[in-house]
N, C-alpha and C positions, 0 to 999 in steps of 0.2 A: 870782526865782531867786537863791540864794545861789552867792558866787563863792569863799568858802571850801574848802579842803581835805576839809571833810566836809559839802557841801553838794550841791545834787542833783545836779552835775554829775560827781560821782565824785573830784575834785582833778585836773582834768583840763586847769584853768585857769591851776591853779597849777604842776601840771608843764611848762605848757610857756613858762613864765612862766622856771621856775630854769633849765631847758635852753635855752631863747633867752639868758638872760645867761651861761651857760658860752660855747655857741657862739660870742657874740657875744667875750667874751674871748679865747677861744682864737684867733679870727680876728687879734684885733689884736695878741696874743702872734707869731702866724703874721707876721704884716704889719711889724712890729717886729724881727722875725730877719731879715725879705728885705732891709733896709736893710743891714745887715749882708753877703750875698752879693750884692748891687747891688756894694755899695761896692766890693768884695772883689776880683770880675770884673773893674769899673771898674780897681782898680791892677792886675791880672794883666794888662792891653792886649788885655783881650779884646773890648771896643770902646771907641769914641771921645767925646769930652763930648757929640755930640746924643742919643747912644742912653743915654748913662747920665742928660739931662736928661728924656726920655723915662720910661725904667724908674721915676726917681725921682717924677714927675708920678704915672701910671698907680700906683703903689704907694700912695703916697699917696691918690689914690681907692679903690683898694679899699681899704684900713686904714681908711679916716676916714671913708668915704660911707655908711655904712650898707647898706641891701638892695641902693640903686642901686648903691653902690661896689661890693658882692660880685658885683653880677650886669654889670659894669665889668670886674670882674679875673679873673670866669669868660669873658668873650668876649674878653678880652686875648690871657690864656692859653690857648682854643680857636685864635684867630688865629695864633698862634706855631707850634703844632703842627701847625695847616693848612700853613701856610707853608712850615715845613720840612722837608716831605716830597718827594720826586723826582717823584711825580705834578703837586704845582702849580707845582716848577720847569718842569719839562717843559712845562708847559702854558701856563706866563707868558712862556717863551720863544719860545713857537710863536707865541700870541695877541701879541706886539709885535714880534714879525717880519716878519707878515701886517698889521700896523693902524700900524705906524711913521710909516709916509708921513702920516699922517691927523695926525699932532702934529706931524710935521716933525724926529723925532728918528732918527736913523741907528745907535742902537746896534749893531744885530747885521747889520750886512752881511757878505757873502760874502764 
């Protein structure tokens, strides 16, 4: 079987050959400007040096890891948006209210 552009597979091999290296650019285009609104946040005191050593780790795997790193920086960013919703506040305050004793941590007393 030929893997040419007009070979039997239609150029079907090759189209996803130039669209894999678009994608793959435009990721790291993407990956390369978040450095940029890290940092940004970082001086506007919108958190502090563990979250911004954080962000910049996790950025840097998705930008540089390849598939694993995208599919890194899709459950990063699912996590985040889990997270800050009132349903799993709600529900993370309830579950360590009820299970505290079990770590021996006191945060949320009455």
């Amino acid at each position: 079987m030929q893997t040419s552009h007009n070979g039997a597979n239609g150029g079907t091999r090759t189209l996803a050959k130039v669209t894999g290296g678009i994608v793959t650019k435009a990721g790291t285009a993407l990956g390369v400007i978040n450095y940029g609104f890290i940092i940004n946040s970082y001086n506007n005191n919108e958190f502090g040096k563990v979250t911004l050593g954080t962000e910049l780790i996790s950025n840097s795997i998705s930008t540089f890891g390849g598939i694993w790193g995208a599919a890194w920086g899709v459950g990063w960013e699912s996590g985040r948006k889990v997270t800050n919703t009132d349903w799993y506040q709600n529900f993370k305050e309830s579950y360590w209210k009820n299970h505290d004793t079990f770590i021996g941590l006191k945060q949320y007393e009455d």
